[in-house]
C-alpha positions, 0 to 999 in steps of 0.5 A, spaced: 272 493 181 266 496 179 264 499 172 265 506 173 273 504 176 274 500 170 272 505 165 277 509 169 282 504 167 280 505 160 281 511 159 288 512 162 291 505 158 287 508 151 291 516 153 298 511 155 296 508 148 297 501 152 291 499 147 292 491 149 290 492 157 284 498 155 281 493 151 282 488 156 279 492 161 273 494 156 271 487 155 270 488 162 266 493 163 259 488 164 253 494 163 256 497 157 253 504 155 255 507 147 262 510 150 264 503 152 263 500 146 267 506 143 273 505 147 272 498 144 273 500 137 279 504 140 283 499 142 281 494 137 283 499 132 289 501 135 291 493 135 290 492 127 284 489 128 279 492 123 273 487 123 272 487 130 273 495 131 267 496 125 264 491 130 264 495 136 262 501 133 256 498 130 254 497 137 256 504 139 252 508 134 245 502 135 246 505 143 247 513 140 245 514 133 247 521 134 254 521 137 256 514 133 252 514 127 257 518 122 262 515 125 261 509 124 258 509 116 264 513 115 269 507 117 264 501 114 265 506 108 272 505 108 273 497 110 267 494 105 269 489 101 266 486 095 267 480 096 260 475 097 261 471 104 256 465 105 258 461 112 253 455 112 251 450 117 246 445 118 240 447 123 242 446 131 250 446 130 250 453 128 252 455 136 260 457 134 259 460 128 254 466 129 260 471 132 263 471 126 257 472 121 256 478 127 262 481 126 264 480 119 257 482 115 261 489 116 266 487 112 263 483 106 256 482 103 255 476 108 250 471 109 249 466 114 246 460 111 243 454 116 238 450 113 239 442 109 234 444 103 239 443 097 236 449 093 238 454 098 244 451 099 246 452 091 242 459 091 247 462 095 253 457 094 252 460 086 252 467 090 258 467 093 265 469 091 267 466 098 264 460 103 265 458 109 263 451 111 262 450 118 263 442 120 266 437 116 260 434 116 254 431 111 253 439 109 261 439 107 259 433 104 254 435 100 257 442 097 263 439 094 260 432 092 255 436 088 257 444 086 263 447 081 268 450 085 268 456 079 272 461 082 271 460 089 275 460 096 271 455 100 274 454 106 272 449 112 273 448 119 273 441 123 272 442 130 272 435 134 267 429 131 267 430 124 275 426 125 271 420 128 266 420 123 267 417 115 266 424 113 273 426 111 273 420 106 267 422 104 269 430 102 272 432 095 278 434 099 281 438 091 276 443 092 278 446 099 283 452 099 283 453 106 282 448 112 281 449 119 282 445 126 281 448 133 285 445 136 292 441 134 289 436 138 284 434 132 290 436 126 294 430 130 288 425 129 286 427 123 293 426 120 293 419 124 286 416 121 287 419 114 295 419 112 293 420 105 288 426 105 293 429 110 298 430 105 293 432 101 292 438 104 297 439 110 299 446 105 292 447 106 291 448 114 291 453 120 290 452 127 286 457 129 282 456 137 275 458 138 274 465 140 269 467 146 266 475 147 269 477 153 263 482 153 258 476 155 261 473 160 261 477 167 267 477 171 268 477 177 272 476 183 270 469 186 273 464 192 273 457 193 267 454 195 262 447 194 257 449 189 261 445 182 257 446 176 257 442 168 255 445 162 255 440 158 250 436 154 248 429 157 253 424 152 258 419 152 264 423 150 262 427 156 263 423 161 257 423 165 259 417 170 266 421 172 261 426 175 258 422 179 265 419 181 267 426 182 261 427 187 262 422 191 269 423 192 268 430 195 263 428 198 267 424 203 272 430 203 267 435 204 259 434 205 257 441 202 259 440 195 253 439 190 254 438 182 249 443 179 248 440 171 246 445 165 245 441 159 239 437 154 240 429 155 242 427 147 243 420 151 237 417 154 242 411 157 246 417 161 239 419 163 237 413 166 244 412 170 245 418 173 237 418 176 239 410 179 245 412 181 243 419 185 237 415 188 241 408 190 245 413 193 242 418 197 245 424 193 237 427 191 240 434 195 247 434 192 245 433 185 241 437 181 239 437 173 237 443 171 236 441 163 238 445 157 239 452 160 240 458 155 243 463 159 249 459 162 252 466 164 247 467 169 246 459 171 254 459 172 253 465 176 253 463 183 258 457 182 265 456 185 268 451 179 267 448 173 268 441 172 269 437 165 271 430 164 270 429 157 273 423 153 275 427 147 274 435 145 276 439 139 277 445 144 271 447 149 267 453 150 264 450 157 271 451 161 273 458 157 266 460 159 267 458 166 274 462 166 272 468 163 267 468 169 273 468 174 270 460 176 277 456 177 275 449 172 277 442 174 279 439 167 279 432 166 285 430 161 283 429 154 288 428 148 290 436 146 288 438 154 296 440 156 297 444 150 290 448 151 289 450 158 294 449 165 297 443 167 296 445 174 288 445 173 288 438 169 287 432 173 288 424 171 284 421 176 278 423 181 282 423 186 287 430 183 281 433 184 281 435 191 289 437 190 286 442 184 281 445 190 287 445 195 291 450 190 290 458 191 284 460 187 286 466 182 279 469 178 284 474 175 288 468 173 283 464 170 279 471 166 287 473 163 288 466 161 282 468 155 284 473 154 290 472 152 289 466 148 282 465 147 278 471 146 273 472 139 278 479 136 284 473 137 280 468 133 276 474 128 283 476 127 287 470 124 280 468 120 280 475 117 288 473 115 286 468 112 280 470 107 285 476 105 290 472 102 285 467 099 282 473 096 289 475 094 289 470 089 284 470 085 282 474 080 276 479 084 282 480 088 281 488 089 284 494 093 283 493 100 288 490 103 290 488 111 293 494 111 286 499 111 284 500 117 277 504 120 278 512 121 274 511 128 277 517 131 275 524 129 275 527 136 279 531 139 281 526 145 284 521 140 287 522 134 290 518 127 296 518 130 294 514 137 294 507 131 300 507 131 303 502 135 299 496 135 301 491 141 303 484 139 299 480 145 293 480 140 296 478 134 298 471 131 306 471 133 310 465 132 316 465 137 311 467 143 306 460 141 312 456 140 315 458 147 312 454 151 314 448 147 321 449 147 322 451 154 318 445 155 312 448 159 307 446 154 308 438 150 305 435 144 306 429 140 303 432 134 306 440 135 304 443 128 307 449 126 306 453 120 311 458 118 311 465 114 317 467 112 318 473 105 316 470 099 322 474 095 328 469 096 335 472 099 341 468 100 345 466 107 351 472 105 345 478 104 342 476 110 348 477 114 350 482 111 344 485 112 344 484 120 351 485 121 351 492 118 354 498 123 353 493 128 360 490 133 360 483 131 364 477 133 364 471 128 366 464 130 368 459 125 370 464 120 374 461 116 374 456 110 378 451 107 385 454 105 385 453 098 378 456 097 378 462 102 382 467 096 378 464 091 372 467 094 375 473 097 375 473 090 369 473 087 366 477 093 364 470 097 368 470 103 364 472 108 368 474 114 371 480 109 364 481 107 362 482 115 369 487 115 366 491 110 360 492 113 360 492 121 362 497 125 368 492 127 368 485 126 373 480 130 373 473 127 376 465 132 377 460 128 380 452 131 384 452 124 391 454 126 393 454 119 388 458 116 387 463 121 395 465 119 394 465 112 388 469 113 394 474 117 399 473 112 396 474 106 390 478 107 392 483 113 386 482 117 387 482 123 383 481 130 382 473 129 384 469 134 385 461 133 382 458 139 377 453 141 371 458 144 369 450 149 376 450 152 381 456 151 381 463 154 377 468 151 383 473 149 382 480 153 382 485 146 374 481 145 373 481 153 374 488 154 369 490 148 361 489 148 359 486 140 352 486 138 353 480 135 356 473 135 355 469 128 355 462 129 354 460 121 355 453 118 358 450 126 353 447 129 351 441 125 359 439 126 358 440 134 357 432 137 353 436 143 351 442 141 346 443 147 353 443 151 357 447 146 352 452 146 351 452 153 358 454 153 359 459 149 353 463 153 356 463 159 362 466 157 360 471 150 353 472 155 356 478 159 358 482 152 354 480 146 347 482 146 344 476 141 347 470 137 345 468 130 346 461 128 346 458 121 345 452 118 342 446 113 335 445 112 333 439 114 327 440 109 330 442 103 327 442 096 334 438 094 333 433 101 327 433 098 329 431 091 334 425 093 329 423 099 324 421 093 330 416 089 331 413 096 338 417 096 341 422 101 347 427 100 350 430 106 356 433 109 361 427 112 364 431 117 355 433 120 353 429 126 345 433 125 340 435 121 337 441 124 329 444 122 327 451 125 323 449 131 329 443 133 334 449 132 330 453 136 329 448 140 337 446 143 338 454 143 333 454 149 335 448 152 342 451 152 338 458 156 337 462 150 331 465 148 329 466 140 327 472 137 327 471 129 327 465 125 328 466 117 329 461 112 333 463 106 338 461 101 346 459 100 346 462 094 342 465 089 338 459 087 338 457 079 332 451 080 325 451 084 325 458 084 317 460 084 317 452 089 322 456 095 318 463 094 312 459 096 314 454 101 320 458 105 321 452 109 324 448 102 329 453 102 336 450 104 339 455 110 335 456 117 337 462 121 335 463 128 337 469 132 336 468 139 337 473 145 343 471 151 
């Protein structure tokens, strides 16, 4: 599509307020004039994302000052914050780092400090409110070595090197309040090499992957072809010789290939290898070295693919850059490859290379896996998150929240109300990244998840309670032990009564034949069954119903194979209910916790597993269930540890999975 087709697609997704796929195609709109840039603060706003919506009308009212100018103040006005941001990095490494400073100099007084003189280190570290410490490398070093923490939030991001380095043990660790990886990958190293300081700051870390501004990169429509390109510098992590190895390789294939490389020479002995080996064998007009290049998107231009062989990588710009062009990348494993990009684009050995080459090439394919996953507004988003509740706690926090949005829209064609719905693509959601760990798509040997769940503390029967009101349910294991089951209908604990009293209509299966009578005779509660729900029947007077709900509390932990006894149960409550919710002790509770600590364990003698959120998500996928909410909570009103579980939701001592059949 040209540029005027794809405009057209904007404003038809911006009128269908579909904000996610007009800002899609506004990324791709390659010769923007001031409009464009406006759309893009459209859609951003409409997805919730305030700095990079003040970032696009910056550029809309700089290309009209006439049309956008007011517009734009007017919502700068609105989303300033107070608060002073130094973002610094050592001279040459700041490549990564000048996207974010462009977009979030709008929003706080910001300034981006690249330099090694002390004295400009200190001036605006003493400036700033908060700092931002690019590389945990001998900057980092330097500044928590050699300056009060005050009342800062100092935040710093590693991104590959710095874990094989001796700087970690070198950084005074107390004063970070926010430490960010870009990938899982370098987490799981860093934890390996520095078990210690792991624990130290494991409260302390986000995952956040690197952002690329789809606006730089070109899209285009491509096919396969011989010219494979390398943008990369000239180093031992890079892997120079497997270049070469793959050359040769689709040289024998194919003798129109040629290898095209971007990129300065940090390793002279590389240099050196690569000029003997071309001459020695006769590859002078298959290879060429084209140095440092500055504009990579025009260099790659012209190129079919993208190969990348590198021993180790935090998460690399050369291959999204690639695939936001619509270039198929060829991709070497490293260590985290499989958890960032396809598997079907990543290669073992030399020889899998020709299979990639063989498979469809899909531009639309690679363009939309960026902008899925990788794009700045991703990227700019879960920072900004990050800073606000940093901010949150102290003691210049001020009114603004991650609520406030920009008033962009003052014009007759889009109106406030066009905000509203926000599409979830965009934003960090945990189910939607966890899935493809539990379906299995995706593997880690170091999978670090990090949870939010509400800071007010609500017991198991509340939550329940909650979710069950008004609604059809059918509640399996609903009994208790005889002796108990008054006592509690007593002191209003019972939770089968509790979801009579609540639901539309409640019917209760229970195994114990005792109970279910009792519960009859004494209680006149009718519609519970007695009957094992894995080998008998289930009775016609639920089979003829449609429930919202099937509650599995407290039952899972006792199942010798849970995958198979959940299995079961889809396939014969699938056709009349419409999701499941299962309850079960936390492994990590605070009170495991506690007990862990004395070398002691306290357990239910009749429970064969212990359960965390992302195992129990886990066999609910496995048994063909699909998660849609995971909850931490409380069995009762807890009397210890309060401000301890309103902090860290995951010590709480009940998980609660909602799943969809």
């Amino acid at each position: 599509m040209n540029d005027e087709q794809l405009r057209e697609l904007v404003k038809k997704y911006l009128a269908e307020e579909n904000w996610f796929e007009a800002w899609r195609y506004s990324t791709r709109v390659w010769e923007k004039n001031a409009d464009d840039w406006f759309y893009l603060a459209v859609a951003c706003n409409g997805l919730g994302n305030v700095p990079m919506a003040v970032y696009y009308l910056e550029k809309a009212s700089k290309m009209n000052p006439e049309k956008y100018s007011e517009i734009f103040y007017e919502a700068l006005a609105e989303v300033k914050r107070p608060e002073k941001f130094a973002i610094f990095c050592v001279p040459e490494d700041d490549d990564f780092i000048k996207d974010i400073y462009e977009v979030f100099k709008n929003i706080f007084d910001t300034r981006l400090v690249i330099t090694r003189d002390g004295s400009k280190i200190k001036q605006s570290y003493d400036w700033a409110d908060i700092v931002w410490l690019e590389w945990g490398n001998e900057l980092t070093v330097f500044i928590t070595n050699n300056f009060e923490k005050t009342n800062k939030r100092i935040i710093c991001r590693l991104h590959s090197y710095e874990v094989f380095s001796d700087f970690p043990i070198q950084i005074n660790w107390g004063k970070i309040d926010g430490l960010v990886f870009v990938g899982e990958n370098i987490f799981g190293e860093f934890c390996y090499r520095y078990p210690e300081i792991c624990v130290q700051v494991v409260n302390k870390v986000d995952i956040i992957p690197n952002g690329l501004d789809l606006n730089k990169w070109q899209f285009k429509e491509r096919e396969k072809g011989h010219k494979i390109s390398v943008v990369a510098r000239i180093m031992q992590t890079k892997n120079p010789p497997m270049w070469l190895q793959v050359l040769k390789i689709l040289l024998k294939s194919d003798p129109n290939y040629e290898l095209h490389i971007a990129g300065p020479v940090q390793s002279t002995e590389y240099e050196y290898y690569i000029r003997n080996y071309v001459n020695t064998f006769g590859l002078k007009e298959k290879l060429f070295l084209y140095g440092n290049v500055n504009n990579i998107s025009e260099f790659l231009d012209d190129k079919n693919y993208l190969l990348s062989t590198s021993i180790r990588e935090g998460h690399p710009y050369n291959i999204m850059e690639a695939m936001a062009q619509g270039i198929k990348p060829l991709i070497g494993y490293y260590p985290g490859v499989f958890e960032q990009f396809p598997k079907e684009l990543v290669f073992s050995e030399v020889t899998e290379v020709l299979d990639i080459l063989e498979r469809d090439y899909n531009s639309d394919e690679y363009r939309r896996f960026i902008e899925k996953n990788y794009s700045l507004e991703r990227q700019i988003s879960q920072i900004y998150t990050i800073i606000l509740k940093l901010i949150e706690n102290t003691e210049y926090s001020k009114d603004s929240t991650t609520e406030s949005r920009p008033s962009v829209l003052k014009n007759e064609e889009y109106t406030e109300n066009s905000y509203q719905n926000s599409d979830v693509e965009l934003r960090s959601d945990i189910i939607s990244q966890l899935q493809p760990y539990l379906s299995g798509e995706n593997f880690s040997n170091s999978l670090f998840i990090t949870y939010s769940f509400k800071e007010k503390v609500i017991t198991r029967i509340e939550y329940l309670k909650e979710i069950a009101k008004e609604k059809k349910v059918i509640h399996i294991g609903f009994a208790d032990h005889i002796d108990l089951i008054k006592k509690k209908i007593d002191s209003g604990l019972w939770l089968h009564k509790i979801l009579i009293d609540t639901s539309e209509e409640c019917y209760g299966i229970d195994i114990d034949f005792k109970a279910v009578e009792y519960v009859k005779e004494n209680f006149g509660i009718d519609n519970v069954f007695c009957l094992d729900v894995v080998k008998d029947e289930i009775p016609e007077q639920i089979m003829n119903k449609h429930f919202d709900l099937l509650i599995l509390g407290e039952v899972i932990e006792h199942i010798g194979n849970p995958v198979e006894f959940l299995s079961t149960i889809r396939k014969k409550f699938k056709p009349i209910v419409n999701q499941i919710v299962i309850t079960t002790p936390n492994a990590f509770s605070a009170i495991n916790l506690s007990y862990a600590q004395r070398n002691s364990e306290i357990i239910n003698s009749d429970h064969r597993f212990w359960f965390t959120p992302y195992t129990l998500s886990k066999i609910l996928t496995d048994a063909g269930y699909k998660v849609s909410f995971i909850e931490l909570v409380e069995s009762y009103n807890p009397t210890e540890n309060i401000s301890l579980i309103e902090k860290i939701g995951l010590l709480r001592d009940t998980i609660i999975v909602v799943a969809d059949f």
